[in-house]
Each structure stands twice: as structure tokens, then as C-alpha cells.
C-alpha positions in Angstrom: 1.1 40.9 -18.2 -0.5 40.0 -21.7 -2.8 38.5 -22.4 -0.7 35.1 -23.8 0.4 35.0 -20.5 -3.1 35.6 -18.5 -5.3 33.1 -20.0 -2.9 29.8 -18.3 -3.2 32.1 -14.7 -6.5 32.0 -14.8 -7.1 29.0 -15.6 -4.9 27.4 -12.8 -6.5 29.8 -10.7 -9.9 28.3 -11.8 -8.7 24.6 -12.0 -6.0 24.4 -9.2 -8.8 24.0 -6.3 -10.9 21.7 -5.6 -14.4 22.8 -5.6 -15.6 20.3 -3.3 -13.3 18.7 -0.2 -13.7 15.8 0.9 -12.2 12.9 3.2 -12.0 9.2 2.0 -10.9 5.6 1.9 -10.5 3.0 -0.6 -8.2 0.9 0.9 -6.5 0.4 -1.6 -2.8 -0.2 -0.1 -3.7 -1.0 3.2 -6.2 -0.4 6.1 -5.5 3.4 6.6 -5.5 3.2 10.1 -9.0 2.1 10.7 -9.6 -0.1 13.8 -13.1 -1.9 15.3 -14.5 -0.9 18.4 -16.8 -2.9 20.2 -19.5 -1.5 22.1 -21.4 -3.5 24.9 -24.9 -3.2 23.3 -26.4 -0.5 21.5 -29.6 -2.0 21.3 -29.7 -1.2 25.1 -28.2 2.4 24.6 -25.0 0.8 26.4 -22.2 2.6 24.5 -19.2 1.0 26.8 -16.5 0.4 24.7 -15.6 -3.5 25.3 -12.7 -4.3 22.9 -10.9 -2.7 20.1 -9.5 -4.4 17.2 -7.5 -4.9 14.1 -9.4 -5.0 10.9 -8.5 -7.7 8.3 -6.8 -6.4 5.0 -8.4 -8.0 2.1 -6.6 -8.5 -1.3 -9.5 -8.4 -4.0 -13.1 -8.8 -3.9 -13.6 -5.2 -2.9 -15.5 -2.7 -4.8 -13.4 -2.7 -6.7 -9.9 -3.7 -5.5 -8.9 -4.5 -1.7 -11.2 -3.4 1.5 -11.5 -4.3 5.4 -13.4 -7.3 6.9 -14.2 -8.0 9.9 -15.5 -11.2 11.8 -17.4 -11.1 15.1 -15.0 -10.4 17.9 -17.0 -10.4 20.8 -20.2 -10.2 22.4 -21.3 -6.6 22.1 -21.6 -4.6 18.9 -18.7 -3.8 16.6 -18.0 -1.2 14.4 -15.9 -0.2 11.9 -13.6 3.0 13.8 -12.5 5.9 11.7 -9.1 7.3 11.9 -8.0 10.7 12.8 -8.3 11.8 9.1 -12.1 11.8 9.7 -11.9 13.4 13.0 -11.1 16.8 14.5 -13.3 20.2 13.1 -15.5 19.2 10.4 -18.3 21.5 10.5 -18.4 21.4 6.7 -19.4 17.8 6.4 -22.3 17.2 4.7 -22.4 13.5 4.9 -21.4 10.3 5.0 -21.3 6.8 2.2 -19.7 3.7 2.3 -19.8 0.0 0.9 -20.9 -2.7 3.0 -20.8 -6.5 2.5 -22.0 -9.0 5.2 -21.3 -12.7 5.0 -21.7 -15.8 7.2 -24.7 -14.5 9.2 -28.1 -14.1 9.3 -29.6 -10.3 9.0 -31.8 -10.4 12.2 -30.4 -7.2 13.9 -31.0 -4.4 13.3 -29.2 -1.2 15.7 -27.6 1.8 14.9 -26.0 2.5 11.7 -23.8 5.0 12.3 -22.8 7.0 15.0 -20.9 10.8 15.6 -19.3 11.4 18.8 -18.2 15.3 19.6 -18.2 17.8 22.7 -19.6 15.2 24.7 -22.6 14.3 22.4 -23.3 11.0 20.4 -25.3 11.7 17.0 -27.3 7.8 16.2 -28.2 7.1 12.7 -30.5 4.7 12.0 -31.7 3.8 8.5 -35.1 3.6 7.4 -36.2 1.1 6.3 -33.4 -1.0 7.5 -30.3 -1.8 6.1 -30.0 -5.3 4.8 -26.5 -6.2 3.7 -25.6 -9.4 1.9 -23.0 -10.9 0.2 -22.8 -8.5 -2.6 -21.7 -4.8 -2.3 -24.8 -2.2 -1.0 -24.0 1.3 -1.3 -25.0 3.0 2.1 -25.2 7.2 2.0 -26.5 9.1 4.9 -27.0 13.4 5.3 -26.1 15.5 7.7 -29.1 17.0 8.6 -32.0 16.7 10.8 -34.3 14.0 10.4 -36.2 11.1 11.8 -33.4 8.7 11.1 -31.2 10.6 13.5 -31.6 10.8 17.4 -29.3 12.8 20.1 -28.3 11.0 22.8 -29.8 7.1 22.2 -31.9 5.4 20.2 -35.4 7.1 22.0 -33.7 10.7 22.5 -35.2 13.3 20.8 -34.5 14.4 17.0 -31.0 15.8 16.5 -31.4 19.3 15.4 -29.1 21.6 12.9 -27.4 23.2 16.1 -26.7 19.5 17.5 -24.9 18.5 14.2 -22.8 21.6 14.4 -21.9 21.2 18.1 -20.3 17.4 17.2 -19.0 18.2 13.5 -16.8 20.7 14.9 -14.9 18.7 17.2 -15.8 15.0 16.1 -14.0 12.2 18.0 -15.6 9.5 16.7 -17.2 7.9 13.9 -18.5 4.4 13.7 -20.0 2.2 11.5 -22.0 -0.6 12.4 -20.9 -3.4 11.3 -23.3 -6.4 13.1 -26.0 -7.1 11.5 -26.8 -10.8 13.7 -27.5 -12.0 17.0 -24.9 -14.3 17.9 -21.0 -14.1 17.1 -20.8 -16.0 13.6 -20.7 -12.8 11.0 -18.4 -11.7 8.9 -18.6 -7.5 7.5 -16.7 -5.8 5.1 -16.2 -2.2 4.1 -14.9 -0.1 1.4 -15.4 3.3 -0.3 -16.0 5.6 2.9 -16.2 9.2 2.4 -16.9 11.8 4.0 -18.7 14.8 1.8 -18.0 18.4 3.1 -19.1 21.6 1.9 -16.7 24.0 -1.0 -14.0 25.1 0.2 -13.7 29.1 1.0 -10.6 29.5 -0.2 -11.3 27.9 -4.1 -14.3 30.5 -4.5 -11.8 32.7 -3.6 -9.1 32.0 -5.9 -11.8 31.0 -8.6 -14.0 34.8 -8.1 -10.6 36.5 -8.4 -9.9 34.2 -11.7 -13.0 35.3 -13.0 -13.2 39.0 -12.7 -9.8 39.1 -13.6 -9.5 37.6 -17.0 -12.8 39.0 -17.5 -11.4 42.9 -17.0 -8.6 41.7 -19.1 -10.9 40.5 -22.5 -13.3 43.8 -21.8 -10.4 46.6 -21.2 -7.4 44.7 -22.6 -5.5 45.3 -19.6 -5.2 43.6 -15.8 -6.5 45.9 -13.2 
């Protein structure tokens, strides 16, 4: 091989992968298979599911483009569900971000943000200081990690540790965001932008070591090796 021909190998060997991985939604075509969940109280560390829903699809107004709204189905607390593109073994998330709007309703509760279920444990993320959404777009990013925004079990367990994390990431079968932030049954939420961050991938250091040491044999001995 000469060198004419090396230099566009290794550059699709250095540019073909991704260096970071990542799962997302913008919404915008359509809902992308997200659903709400309603859960009986979490103030009360009741985590019943009650009812289960369709989002709304909304045409403009998102940030930018569409997003999903949803109004106040029910009694208990909903969320906004993640589909199974977000589930299954994710030990190399990192983290979490998303877009929140909140209309027609006062901000006067205040719960769990976010919540990971996996391998029979439930990770509960709770913001501090609080999350106030309005009628605007707030930007919303959360770490995988511990801390002493994140609790094992309910709201008073004890702090979720690094091996906790790892026990739920790598069978996760559910994540929810919280999408009530009033005492009654009058809101209105809506959401756009979710990703979830995960770590580099092994295979694009691979690809991009062997990129590296080969083109840089090549330029030092004039041949590949």
C-alpha cells in the first residue's frame, strides 16, 4: 500500500467512529415511542404504577422544532417513560439532560426528578436546589455518580453508591422523568432534547490507536508494518 493510498485509511479509521456514544431524542418526527407513567405518590415513596399513557405530539414550540406535552392525567405523579432505546445494559452512561417546559400550574411540588429502575433497584434523583420549570425552556443535566442529590431505595434511603449505579445501569428497565411540578391535576409539561451521555466507545480507541501507529510507521519507515 502507498502511501496515496494510506493517508484516506487512516483517516476513516480515525473519523469513521464516534468517540463518544450516546442515546437521544428530539422528537422531531414523532414521539419515539415515549409513554407517561403515573405513579401513586412519590412524595410518600409509593412507586405503584396507576396509569400509563399517550404523550401529546407537539408541532412547534419545541427547542427548537416539535416535543411531547403532557397534561395531568390522574391523581398520582406522572412521568415522562423512556423507550427501550434507553433501556437494557448501559453501564457506560454517564448521565442524563433534557428540556422541560411547565405550563398551566403553579410550581408548589417539589418530588423526584428522575428515577432509574434495574435489578430490582430504584436510583431517585432529586435536584438541589429545586427545579423550577416555567413556561420557557430550562435545561435540566444530571451525573451518574454518587451524590447527595441521589438516594437508593426512596426519598430517605441512604446515598446511592458507585457500585449501586452499576448494578441498575447494567440492566436498566426504567427511566422516568418527572414531570409534575403541582398539587392538584391542572398542569401541563413538556419535553424535548433527552439524552443520554455514555462513556467512548472501546471499539473507536481501537480502530483510532491502530489509525495512529499505523500511518505513523508509515511517514517514519515509509512502509506499513
Amino acid at each position: 500500500m502507498n502511501k496515496k493510498q494510506l493517508l484516506p485509511v487512516a483517516i476513516a479509521l480515525l473519523t469513521s467512529q464516534p468517540i463518544l456514544a450516546s442515546v437521544s431524542s428530539s422528537f422531531d418526527v414523532d414521539s419515539e415511542n415515549w409513554q407517561i407513567v403515573s405513579f401513586a405518590d412519590f412524595s410518600q415513596n409509593n412507586y405503584s404504577i396507576i396509569g400509563q399513557y399517550q404523550p401529546s405530539y407537539v408541532s412547534g414550540g419545541g427547542n427548537p422544532g416539535n416535543y411531547l406535552a403532557a397534561t395531568d392525567p390522574d391523581s398520582g405523579d406522572f412521568t415522562f417513560s423512556a423507550p427501550a432505546a434507553f433501556l437494557g445494559a448501559q453501564t457506560g452512561a454517564t448521565g442524563l439532560s433534557y428540556d422541560l417546559t411547565y405550563r398551566d400550574g403553579d410550581v408548589n411540588w417539589q418530588t423526584t426528578d428522575v428515577m432509574l429502575v434495574g435489578n430490582g433497584q430504584r436510583l431517585l434523583w432529586k435536584r438541589d436546589p429545586n427545579i423550577v420549570p416555567d413556561s420557557s425552556w430550562t435545561h435540566i443535566s444530571l451525573t451518574f455518580a454518587p451524590s447527595s442529590e441521589w438516594r437508593l431505595g426512596s426519598t430517605g434511603g441512604v446515598f446511592a453508591s458507585q457500585s449501586d449505579f452499576q448494578n441498575v445501569l447494567s440492566n436498566l428497565s426504567g427511566l422516568y422523568i418527572h414531570g409534575e411540578f403541582t398539587n392538584g391535576i391542572i398542569e401541563t409539561a413538556g419535553l424535548d432534547n433527552v439524552v443520554l451521555q455514555t462513556v467512548p466507545l472501546p471499539g473507536a480507541f481501537w480502530l483510532f490507536g491502530v489509525g495512529v501507529a499505523g500511518f505513523w510507521s508509515f511517514n517514519r519507515n515509509g512502509v506499513l508494518r
